[in-house]
Structure formats: C-alpha cells, structure tokens
Backbone as JSON, one array per atom type, in Angstrom:
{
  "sequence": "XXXXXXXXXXXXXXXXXXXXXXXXXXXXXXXXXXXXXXXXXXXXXXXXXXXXXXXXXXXXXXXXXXXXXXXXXXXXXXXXXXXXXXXXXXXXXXXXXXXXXXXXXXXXXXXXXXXXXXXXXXXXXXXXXXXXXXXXXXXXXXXXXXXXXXXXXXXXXXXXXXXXXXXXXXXXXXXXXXXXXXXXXXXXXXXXXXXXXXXXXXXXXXXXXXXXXXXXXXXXXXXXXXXXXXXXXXXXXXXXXXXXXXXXXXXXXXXXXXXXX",
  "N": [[24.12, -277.35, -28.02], [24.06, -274.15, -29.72], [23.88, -271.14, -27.65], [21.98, -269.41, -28.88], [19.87, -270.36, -29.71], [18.97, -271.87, -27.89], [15.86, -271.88, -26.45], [12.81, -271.15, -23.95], [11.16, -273.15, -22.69], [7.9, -272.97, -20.38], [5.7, -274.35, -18.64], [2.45, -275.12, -18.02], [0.06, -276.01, -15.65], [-3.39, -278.1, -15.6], [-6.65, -278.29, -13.91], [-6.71, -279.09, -10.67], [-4.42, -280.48, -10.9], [-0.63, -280.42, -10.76], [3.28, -279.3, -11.0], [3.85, -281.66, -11.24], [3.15, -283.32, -13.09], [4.65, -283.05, -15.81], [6.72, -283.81, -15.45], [7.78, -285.97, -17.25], [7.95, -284.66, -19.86], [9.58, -282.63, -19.36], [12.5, -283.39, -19.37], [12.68, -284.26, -21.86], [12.24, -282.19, -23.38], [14.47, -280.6, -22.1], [17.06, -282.39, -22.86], [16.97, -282.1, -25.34], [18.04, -279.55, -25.38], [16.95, -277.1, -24.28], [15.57, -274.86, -21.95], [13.58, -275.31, -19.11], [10.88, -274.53, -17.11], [8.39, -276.06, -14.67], [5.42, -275.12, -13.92], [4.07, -274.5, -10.4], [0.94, -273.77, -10.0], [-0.82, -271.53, -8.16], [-1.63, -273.24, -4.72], [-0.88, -275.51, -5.89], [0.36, -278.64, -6.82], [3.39, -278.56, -4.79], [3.29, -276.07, -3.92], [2.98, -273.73, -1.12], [0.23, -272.35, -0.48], [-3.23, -271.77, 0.66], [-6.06, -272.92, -0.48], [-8.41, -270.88, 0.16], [-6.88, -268.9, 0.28], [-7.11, -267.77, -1.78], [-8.66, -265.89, -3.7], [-9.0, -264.19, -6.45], [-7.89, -264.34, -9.98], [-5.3, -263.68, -9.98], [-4.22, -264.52, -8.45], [-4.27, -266.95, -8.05], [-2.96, -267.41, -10.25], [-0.21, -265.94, -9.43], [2.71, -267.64, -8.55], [3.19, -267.96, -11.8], [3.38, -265.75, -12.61], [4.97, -264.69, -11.1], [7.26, -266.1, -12.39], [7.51, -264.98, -15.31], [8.23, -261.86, -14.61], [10.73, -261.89, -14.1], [13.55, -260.12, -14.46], [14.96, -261.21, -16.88], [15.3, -261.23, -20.58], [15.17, -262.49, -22.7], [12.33, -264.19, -24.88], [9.52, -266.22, -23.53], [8.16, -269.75, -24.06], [4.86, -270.4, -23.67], [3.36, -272.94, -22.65], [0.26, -273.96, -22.19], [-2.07, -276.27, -20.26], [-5.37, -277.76, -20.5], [-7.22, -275.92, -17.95], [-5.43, -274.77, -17.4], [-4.86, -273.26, -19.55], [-6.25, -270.47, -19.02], [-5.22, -269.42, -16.84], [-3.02, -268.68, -18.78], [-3.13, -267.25, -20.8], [-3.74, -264.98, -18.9], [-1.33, -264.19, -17.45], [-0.35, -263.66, -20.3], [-1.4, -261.49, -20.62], [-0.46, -259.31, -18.78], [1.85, -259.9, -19.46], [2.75, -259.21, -21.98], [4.86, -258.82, -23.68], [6.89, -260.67, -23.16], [6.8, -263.11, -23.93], [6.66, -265.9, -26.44], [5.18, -267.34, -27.73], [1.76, -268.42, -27.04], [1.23, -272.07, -26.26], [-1.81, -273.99, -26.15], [-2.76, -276.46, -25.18], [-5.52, -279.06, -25.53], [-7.17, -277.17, -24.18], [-8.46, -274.52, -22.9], [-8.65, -271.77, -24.13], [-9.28, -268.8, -24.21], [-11.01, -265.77, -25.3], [-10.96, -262.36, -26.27], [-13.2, -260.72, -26.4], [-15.5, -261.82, -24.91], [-15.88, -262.63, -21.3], [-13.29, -263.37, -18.92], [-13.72, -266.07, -18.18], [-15.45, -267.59, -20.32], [-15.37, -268.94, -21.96], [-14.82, -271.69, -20.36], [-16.97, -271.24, -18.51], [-18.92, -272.24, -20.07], [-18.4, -274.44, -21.12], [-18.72, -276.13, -18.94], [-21.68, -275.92, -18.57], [-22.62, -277.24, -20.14], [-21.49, -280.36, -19.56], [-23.13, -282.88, -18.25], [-24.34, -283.51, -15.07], [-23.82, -286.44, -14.31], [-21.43, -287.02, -14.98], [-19.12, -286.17, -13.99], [-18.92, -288.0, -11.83], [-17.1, -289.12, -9.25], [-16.04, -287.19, -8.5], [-15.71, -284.29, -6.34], [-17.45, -281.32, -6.18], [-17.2, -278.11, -5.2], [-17.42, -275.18, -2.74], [-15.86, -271.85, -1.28], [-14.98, -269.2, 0.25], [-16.2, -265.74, 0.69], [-19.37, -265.17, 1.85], [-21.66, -263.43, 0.35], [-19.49, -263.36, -1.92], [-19.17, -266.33, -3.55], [-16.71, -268.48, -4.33], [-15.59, -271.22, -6.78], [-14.73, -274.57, -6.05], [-12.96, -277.8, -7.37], [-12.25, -281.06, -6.64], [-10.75, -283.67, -8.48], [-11.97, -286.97, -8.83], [-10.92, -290.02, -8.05], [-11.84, -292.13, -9.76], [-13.33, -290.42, -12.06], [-10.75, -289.71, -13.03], [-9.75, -292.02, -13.92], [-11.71, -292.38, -16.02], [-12.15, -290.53, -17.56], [-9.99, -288.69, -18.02], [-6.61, -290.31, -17.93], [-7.44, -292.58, -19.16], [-6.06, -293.45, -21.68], [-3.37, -293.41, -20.98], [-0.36, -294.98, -19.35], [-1.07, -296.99, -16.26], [0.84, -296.04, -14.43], [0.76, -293.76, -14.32], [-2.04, -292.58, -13.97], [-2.1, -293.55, -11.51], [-0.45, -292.09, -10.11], [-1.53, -289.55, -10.46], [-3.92, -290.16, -8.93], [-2.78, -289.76, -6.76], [-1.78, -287.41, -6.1], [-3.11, -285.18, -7.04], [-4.7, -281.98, -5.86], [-7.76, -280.2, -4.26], [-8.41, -277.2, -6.26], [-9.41, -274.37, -7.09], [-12.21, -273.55, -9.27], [-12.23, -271.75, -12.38], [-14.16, -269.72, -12.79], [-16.43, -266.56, -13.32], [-16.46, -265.57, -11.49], [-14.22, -265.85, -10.15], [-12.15, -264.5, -11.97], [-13.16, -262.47, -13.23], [-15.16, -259.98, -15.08], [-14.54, -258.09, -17.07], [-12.83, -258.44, -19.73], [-9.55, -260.0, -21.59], [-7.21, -258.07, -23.59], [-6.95, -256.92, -26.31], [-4.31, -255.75, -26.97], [-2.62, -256.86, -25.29], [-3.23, -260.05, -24.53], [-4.51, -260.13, -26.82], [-2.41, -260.0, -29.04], [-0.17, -261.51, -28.82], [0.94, -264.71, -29.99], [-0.47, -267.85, -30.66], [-0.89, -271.41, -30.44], [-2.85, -273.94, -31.22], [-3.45, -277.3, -29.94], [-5.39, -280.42, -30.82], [-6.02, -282.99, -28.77], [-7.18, -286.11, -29.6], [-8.52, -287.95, -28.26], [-9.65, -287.24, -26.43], [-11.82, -287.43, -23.71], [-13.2, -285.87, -22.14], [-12.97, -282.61, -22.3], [-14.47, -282.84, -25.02], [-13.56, -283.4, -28.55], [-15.03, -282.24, -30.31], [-15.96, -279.94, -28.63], [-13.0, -278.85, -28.82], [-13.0, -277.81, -31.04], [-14.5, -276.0, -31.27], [-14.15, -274.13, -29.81], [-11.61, -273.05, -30.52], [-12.54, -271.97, -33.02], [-13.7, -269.74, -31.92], [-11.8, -268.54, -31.65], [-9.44, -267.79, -33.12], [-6.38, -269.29, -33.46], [-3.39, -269.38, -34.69], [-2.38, -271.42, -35.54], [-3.34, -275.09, -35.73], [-2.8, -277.75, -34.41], [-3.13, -281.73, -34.85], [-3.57, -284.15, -32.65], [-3.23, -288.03, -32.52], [-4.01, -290.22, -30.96], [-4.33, -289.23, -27.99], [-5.32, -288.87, -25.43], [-6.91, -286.7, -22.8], [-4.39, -286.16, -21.06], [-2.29, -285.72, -23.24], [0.38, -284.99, -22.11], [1.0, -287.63, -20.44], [0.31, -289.45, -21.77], [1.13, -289.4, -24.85], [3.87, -288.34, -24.76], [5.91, -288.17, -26.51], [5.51, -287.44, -28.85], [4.0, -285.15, -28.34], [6.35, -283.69, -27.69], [7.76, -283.35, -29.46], [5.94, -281.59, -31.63], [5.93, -279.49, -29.91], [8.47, -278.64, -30.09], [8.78, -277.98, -32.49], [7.39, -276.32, -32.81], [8.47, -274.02, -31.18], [10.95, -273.42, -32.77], [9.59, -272.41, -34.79], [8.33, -270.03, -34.07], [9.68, -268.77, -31.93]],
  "CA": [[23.28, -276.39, -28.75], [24.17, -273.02, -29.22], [23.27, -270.24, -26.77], [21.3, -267.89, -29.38], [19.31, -271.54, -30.22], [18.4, -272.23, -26.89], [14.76, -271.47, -25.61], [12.49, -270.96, -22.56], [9.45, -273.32, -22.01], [7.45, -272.44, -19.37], [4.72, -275.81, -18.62], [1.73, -274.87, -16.79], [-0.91, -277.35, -15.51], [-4.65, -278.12, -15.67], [-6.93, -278.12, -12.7], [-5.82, -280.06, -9.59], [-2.53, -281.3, -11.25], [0.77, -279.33, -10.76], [4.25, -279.07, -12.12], [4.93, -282.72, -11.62], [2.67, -283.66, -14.38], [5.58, -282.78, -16.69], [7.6, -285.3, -15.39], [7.73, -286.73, -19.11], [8.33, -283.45, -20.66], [10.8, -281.72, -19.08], [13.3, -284.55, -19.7], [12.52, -284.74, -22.78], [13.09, -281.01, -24.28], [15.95, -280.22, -21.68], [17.67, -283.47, -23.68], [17.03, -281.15, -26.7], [18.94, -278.1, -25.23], [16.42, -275.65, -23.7], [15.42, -274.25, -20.59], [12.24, -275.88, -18.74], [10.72, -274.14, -15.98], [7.43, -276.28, -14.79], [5.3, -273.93, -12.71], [3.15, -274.64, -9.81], [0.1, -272.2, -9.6], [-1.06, -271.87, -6.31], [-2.22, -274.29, -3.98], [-0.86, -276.8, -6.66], [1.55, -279.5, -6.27], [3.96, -278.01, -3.65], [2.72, -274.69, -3.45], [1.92, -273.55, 0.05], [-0.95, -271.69, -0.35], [-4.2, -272.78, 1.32], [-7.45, -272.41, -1.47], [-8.48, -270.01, 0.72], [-6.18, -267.69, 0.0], [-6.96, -266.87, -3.69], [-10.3, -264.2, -3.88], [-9.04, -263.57, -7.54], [-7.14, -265.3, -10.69], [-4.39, -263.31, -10.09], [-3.86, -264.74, -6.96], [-4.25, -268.43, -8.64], [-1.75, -267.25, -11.17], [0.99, -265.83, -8.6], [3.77, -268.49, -9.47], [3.6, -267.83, -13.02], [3.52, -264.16, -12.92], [6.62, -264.55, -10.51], [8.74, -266.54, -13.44], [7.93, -263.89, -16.26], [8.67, -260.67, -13.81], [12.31, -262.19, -13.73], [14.52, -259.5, -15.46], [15.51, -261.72, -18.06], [14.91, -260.31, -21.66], [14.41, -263.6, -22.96], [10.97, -264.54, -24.8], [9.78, -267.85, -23.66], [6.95, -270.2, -24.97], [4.04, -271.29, -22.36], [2.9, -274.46, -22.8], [-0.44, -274.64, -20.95], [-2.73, -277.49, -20.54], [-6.62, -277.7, -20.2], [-8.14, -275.07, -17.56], [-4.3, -273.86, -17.38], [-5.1, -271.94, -20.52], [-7.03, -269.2, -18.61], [-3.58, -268.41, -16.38], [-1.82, -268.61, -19.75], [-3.88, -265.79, -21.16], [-3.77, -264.37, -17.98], [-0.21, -263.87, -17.66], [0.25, -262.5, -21.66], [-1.82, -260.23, -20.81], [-0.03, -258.88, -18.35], [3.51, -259.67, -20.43], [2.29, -259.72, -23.64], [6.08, -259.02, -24.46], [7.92, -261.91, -22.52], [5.92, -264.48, -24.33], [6.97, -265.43, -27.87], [3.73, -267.87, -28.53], [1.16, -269.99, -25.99], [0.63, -273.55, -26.66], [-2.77, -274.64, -25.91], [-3.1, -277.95, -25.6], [-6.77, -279.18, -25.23], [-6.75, -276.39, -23.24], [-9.49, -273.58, -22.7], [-8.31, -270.47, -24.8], [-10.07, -267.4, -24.1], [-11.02, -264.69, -26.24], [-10.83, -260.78, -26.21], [-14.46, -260.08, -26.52], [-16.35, -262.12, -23.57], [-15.31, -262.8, -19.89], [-12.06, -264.69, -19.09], [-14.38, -267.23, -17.56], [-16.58, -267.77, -21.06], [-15.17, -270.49, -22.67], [-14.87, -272.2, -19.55], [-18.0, -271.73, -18.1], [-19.71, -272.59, -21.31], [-18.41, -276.25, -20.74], [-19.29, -276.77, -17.21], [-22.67, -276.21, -18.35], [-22.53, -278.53, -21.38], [-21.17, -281.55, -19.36], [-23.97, -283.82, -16.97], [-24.02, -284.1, -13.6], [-23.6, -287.62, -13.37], [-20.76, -287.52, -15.88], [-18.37, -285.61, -12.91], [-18.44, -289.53, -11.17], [-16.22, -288.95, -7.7], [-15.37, -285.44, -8.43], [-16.43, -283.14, -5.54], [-17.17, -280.16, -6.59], [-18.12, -277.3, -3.74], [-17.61, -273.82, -2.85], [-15.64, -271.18, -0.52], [-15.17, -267.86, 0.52], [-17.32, -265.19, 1.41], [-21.02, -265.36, 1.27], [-21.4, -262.14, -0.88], [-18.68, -263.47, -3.0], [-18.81, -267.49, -3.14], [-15.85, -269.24, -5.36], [-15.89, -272.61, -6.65], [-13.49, -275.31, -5.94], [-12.99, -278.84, -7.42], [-11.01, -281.8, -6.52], [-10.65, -284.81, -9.23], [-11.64, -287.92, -8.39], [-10.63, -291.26, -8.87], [-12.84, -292.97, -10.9], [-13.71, -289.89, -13.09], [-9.58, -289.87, -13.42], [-9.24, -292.88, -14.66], [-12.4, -292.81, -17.29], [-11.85, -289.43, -18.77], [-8.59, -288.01, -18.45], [-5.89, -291.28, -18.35], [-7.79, -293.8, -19.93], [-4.75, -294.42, -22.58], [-2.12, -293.21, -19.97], [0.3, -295.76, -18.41], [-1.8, -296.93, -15.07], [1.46, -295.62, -13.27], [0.57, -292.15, -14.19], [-2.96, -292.36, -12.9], [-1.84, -294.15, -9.94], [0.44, -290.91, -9.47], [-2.62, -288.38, -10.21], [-5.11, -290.18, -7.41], [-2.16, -289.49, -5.0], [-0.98, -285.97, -6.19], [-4.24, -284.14, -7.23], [-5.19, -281.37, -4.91], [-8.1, -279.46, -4.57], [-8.28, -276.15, -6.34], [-10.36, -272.85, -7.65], [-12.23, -273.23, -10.56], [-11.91, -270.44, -12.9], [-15.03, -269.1, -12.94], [-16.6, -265.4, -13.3], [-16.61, -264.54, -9.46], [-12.95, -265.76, -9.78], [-11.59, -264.1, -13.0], [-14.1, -260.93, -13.44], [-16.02, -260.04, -16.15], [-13.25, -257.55, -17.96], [-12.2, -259.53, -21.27], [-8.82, -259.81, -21.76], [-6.69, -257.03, -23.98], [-5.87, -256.87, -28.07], [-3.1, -255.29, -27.52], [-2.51, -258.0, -24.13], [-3.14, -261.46, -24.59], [-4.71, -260.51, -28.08], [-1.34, -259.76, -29.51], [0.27, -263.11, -28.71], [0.66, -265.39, -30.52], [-1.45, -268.75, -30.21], [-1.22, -272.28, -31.2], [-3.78, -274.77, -30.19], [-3.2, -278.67, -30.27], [-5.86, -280.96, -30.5], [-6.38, -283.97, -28.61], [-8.82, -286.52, -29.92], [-9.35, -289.18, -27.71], [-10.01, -286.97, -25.04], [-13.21, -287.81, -22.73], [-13.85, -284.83, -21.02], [-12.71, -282.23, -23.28], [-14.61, -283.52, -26.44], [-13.13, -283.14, -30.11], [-15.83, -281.0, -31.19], [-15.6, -278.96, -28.22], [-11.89, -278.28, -29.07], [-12.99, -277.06, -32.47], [-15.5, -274.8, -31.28], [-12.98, -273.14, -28.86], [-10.3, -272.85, -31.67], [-13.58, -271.05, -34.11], [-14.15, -269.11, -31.18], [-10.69, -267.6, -31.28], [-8.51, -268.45, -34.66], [-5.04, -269.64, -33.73], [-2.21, -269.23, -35.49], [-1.89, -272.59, -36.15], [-3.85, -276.37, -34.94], [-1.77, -279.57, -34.72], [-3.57, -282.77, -33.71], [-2.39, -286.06, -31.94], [-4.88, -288.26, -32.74], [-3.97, -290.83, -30.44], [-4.07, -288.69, -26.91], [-6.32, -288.79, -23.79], [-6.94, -285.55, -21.96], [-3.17, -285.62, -20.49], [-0.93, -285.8, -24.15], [1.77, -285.28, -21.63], [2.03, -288.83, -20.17], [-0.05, -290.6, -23.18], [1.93, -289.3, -26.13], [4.77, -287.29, -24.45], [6.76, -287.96, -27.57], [4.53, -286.68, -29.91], [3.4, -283.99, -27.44], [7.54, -282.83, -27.16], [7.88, -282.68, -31.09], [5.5, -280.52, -31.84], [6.77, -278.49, -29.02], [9.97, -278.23, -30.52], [8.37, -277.5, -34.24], [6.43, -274.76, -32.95], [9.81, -273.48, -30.99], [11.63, -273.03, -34.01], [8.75, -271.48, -35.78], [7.84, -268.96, -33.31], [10.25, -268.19, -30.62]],
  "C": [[23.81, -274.99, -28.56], [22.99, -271.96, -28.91], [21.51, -269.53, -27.15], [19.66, -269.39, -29.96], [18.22, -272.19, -29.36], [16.92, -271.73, -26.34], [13.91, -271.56, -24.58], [11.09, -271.46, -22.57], [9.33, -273.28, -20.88], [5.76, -273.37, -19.51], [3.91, -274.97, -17.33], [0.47, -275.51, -17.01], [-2.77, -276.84, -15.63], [-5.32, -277.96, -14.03], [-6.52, -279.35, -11.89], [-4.62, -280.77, -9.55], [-1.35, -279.8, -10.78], [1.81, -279.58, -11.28], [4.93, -280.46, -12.15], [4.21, -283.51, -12.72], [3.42, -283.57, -15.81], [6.07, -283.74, -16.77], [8.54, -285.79, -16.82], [8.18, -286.02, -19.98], [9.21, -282.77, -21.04], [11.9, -282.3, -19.6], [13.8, -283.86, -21.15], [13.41, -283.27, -24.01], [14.33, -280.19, -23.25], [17.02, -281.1, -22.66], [17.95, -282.85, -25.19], [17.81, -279.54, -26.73], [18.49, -276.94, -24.43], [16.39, -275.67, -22.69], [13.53, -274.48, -20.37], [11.98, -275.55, -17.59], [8.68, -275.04, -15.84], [6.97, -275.76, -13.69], [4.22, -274.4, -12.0], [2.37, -273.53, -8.84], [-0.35, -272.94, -8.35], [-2.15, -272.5, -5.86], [-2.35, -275.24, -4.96], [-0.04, -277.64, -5.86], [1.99, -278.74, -4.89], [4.08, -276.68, -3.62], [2.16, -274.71, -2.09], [0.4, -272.89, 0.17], [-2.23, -272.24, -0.57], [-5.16, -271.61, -0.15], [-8.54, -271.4, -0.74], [-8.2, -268.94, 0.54], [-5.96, -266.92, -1.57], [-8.5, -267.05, -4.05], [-10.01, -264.35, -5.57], [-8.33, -264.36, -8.6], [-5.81, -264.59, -10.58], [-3.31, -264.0, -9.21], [-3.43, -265.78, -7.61], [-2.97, -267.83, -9.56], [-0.29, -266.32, -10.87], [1.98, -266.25, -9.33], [3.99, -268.21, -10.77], [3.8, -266.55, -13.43], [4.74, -263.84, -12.33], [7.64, -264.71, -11.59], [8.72, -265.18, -14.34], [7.8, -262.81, -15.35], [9.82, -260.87, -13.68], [12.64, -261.09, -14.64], [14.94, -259.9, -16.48], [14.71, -261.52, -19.3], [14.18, -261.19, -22.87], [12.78, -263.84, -23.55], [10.98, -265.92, -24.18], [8.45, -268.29, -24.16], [6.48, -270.92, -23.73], [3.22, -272.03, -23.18], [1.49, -274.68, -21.74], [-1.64, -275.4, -21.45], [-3.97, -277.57, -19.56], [-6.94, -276.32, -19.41], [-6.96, -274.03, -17.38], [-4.15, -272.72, -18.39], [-5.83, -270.52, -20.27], [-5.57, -268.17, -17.71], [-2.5, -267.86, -17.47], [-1.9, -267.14, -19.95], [-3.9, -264.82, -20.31], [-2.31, -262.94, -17.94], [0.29, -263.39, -18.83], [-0.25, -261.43, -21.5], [-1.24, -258.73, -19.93], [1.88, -258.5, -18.85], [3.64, -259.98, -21.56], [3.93, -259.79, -24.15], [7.03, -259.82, -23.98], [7.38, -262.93, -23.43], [5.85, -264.47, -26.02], [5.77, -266.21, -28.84], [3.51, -269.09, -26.77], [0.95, -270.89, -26.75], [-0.63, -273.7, -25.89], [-3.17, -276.11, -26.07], [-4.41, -278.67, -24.96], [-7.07, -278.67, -24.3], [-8.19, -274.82, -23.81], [-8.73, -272.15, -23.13], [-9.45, -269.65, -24.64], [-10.46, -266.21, -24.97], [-11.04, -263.39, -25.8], [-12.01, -259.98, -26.04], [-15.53, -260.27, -24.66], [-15.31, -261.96, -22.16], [-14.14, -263.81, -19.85], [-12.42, -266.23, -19.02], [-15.3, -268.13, -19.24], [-16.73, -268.89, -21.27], [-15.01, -272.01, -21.51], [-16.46, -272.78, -19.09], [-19.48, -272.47, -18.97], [-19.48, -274.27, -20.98], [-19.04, -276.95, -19.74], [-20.6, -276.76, -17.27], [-23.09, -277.25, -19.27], [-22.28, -280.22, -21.2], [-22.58, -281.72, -18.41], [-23.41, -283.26, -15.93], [-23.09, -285.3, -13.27], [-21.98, -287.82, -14.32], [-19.14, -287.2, -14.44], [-18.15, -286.91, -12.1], [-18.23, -288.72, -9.67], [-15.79, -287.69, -7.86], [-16.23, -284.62, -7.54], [-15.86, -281.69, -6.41], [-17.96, -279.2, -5.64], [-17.61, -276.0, -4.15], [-16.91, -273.36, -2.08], [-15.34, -269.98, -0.55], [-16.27, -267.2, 0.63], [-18.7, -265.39, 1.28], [-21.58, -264.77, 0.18], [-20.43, -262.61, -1.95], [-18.17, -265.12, -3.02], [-17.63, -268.24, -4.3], [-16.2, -270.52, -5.2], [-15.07, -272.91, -6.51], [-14.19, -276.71, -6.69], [-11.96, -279.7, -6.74], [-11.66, -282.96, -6.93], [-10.85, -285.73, -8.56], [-11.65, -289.06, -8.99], [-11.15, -292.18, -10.19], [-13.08, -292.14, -12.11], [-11.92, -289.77, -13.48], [-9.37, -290.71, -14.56], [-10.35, -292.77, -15.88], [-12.44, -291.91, -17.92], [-11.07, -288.72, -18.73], [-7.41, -289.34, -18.6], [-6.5, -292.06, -19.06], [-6.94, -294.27, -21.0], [-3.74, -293.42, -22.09], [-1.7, -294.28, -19.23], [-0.74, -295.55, -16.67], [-0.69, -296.27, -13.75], [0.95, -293.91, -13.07], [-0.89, -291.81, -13.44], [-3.1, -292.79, -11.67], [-0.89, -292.71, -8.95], [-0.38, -289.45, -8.93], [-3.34, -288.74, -8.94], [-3.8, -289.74, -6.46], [-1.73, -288.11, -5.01], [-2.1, -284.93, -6.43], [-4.91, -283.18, -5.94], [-6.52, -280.42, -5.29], [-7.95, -277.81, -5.0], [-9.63, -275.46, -7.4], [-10.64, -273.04, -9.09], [-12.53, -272.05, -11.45], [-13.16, -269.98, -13.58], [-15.0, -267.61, -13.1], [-16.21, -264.44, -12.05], [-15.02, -264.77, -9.21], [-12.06, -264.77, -10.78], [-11.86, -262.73, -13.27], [-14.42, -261.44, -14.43], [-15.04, -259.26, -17.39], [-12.41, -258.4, -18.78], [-11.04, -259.03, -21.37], [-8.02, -258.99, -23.5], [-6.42, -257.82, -25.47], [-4.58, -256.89, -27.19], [-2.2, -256.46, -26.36], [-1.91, -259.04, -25.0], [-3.47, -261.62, -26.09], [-3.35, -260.47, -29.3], [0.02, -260.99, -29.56], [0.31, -264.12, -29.63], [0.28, -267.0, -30.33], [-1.51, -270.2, -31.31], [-1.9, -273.18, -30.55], [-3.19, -276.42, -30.86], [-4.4, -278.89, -29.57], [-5.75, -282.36, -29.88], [-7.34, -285.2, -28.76], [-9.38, -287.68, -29.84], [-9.56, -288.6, -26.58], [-11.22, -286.78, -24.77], [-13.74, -286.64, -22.08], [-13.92, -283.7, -22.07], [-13.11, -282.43, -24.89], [-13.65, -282.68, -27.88], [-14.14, -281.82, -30.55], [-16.09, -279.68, -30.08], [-14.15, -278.17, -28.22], [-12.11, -277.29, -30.02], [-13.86, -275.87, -32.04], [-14.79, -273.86, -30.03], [-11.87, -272.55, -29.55], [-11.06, -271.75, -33.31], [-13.78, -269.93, -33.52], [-12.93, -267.76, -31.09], [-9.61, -267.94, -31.82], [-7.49, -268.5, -34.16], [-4.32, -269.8, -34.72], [-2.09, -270.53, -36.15], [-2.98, -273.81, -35.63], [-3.47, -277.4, -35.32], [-2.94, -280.71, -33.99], [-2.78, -284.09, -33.54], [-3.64, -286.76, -31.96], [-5.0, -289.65, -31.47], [-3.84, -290.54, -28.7], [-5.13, -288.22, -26.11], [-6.25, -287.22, -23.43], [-5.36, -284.85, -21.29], [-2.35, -286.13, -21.45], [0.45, -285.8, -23.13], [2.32, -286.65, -20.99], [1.1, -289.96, -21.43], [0.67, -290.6, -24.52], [3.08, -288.09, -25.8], [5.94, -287.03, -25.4], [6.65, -287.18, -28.36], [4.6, -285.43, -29.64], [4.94, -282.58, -27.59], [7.88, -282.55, -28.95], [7.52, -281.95, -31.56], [5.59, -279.41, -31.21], [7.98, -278.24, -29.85], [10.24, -277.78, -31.54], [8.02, -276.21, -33.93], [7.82, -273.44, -32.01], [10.37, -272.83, -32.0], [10.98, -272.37, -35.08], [8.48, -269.95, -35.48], [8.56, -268.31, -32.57], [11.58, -267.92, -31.47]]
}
C-alpha cells in the first residue's frame, strides 16, 4: 500500500474489557496496510493502574491521551466501543485536530449540550436490577466524592454481550475482564463537551442489532440525540461486533477510512 494511503486506527474498549478484545481486528486491517494501535485505558487489560487511582475521566483516559500527544501530524480514526465512547469524545475534545472521524460502535456518544455522563447515565437507569445477573456493581473513593465501579460477570457475559460470539471469546472475557470506573457524573463532571472540541469531529455510529444490553432502540435514540454523520448497521452482531462479526465490523472500518480520513 502506498505510504500517503496508509491510515491510523486507534481501537478503544468498552467497560472491563481492554486492548485484547481486538484480537480479531487488528489482524485484520494491519493485513489491509494500516497502522493499529489498540489502547488500554487505565486499569484495563495490562495497565498498571489500581481503580483507585482515577478521581476523574481524564485519569481513566490517560493511555489514550498519551497515543494522540505523540508528535506525529498524522490524523487517525478512533474506533471506540460501548462505554469507550465517552473516552472517545473525551480525547477529541481535547485533539479535536488529530482525529479525522470516531467510530461508534454500539457505543455511548455524547452530546455538546448535557453532561459527558448523560447518555450514559440515562441507561443505567433504564436497565433492571435483576437484569445486571453476576455483575457487581459497588463504589470507591472518598466519602464526599464516591465513584462507581463495575466488574462483568459471567453469566450476565454470556447472556447479553457474547451470546452469538464464538464460546472461545467468552471463555477469554470471564478470564480477562477487570474491574473498572463507571463513567458517571462524579467521574466525568458536569461541563458538556466543546462545538468547537468533540463537536467538530466528525462521527459515525454503527448499529448493532442483536445486542442484549445495549438495545436497538436505545442505539437510535442515542444517534437522534446527536446526528452522526453517517449510521451503518450489522444486523447480525451481539454487543461485541468485534469477535461476532469481525469481518463485517473491519469492512466498514475500512469504508469509512477511505471516506473520512
């Protein structure tokens, strides 16, 4: 491929997964020529940093604010997936001009008006109790200032995020999922992210629409909430398109490449 051809995804994960959730991905559009950096926000995958140590989303979004601060002039295209869409936004807003379009993929897009947290916390109140299964979900840091944490569990794994994922891949999540910070208000602030920021970006959302957790009609009302540029769906893809339809998932990656970047 030539040089001037070549481009810069930049894969960033959902909650408790990290950058080996790619696995499938990376492969797939390095094989196609580009440059694949999959990033693990902190206290993911092999990130040292104890959930403790991140008061703020900035903190949580470290690692990815490290890659785009590189000197290189380069746009690249972030790819992020489910609650990873709040770091996405995070990070344009801070380099609105490194970043030549986010992918959202059933992924929590944010808007310009409310709190970073909105669209988020809007769900968490929309799902059950009992629907969460084995998922602890608790709390830490200060008293005056309490954050939440989750960590995935098994059973709710397998019935609403893999359920048409190879059983190797959810056999890989129960052993790789760590707890981490959910991206709440007390973690994010209340200060809505920037026009000229993250609103200036450009934004394509992919739907997923066999996904269990994530419903279909909550995709759409996250995508009304905050018009993308574009919306592709896979109609055949669980909560993690990356190991249920990673084919699919890398094509339209590679369409929206050549459109955008």
């Amino acid at each position: 491929m030539e040089e001037n051809n070549q481009k810069h995804f930049v894969l960033v994960h959902g909650l408790c997964h990290g950058a080996w959730n790619w696995y499938k991905v990376k492969p797939i559009l390095e094989a196609a020529g580009h440059t694949v950096t999959a990033v693990n926000l902190a206290a993911s995958g092999i990130d040292s940093t104890r959930l403790e140590e991140i008061q703020t989303l900035q903190d949580y979004c470290k690692p990815l604010l490290d890659v785009l601060s590189s000197p290189d002039e380069d746009k690249v295209i972030i790819v992020s997936h489910s609650m990873g869409g709040l770091s996405a936004a995070f990070a344009a807003d801070v380099f609105p001009h490194k970043i030549a379009a986010i992918v959202f993929v059933t992924s929590f897009m944010p808007d310009t008006i409310n709190p970073p947290a909105y669209v988020f916390e809007n769900f968490m109140t929309s799902i059950p109790q009992q629907v969460w299964s084995d998922t602890v979900l608790g709390s830490y840091g200060r008293p005056d200032h309490p954050l939440k944490s989750a960590l995935l569990g098994p059973k709710f794994l397998a019935k609403h995020l893999y359920q048409l994922s190879p059983v190797e891949d959810l056999e890989l999540a129960k052993i790789l999922v760590r707890v981490n910070p959910s991206v709440t208000t007390n973690l994010a602030g209340t200060r809505s992210f920037t026009e000229e920021g993250y609103g200036s970006v450009t934004r394509v959302y992919i739907i997923c629409e066999e996904d269990k957790i994530v419903s279909k009609e909550y995709q759409h009302w996250i995508i009304s909430n905050f018009p993308p540029k574009e919306v592709i769906k896979i109609k055949d893809a669980d909560h993690m398109p990356m190991t249920s339809t990673p084919q699919e998932l890398c094509a339209h990656l590679l369409e929206i490449a050549d459109k955008y970047a």
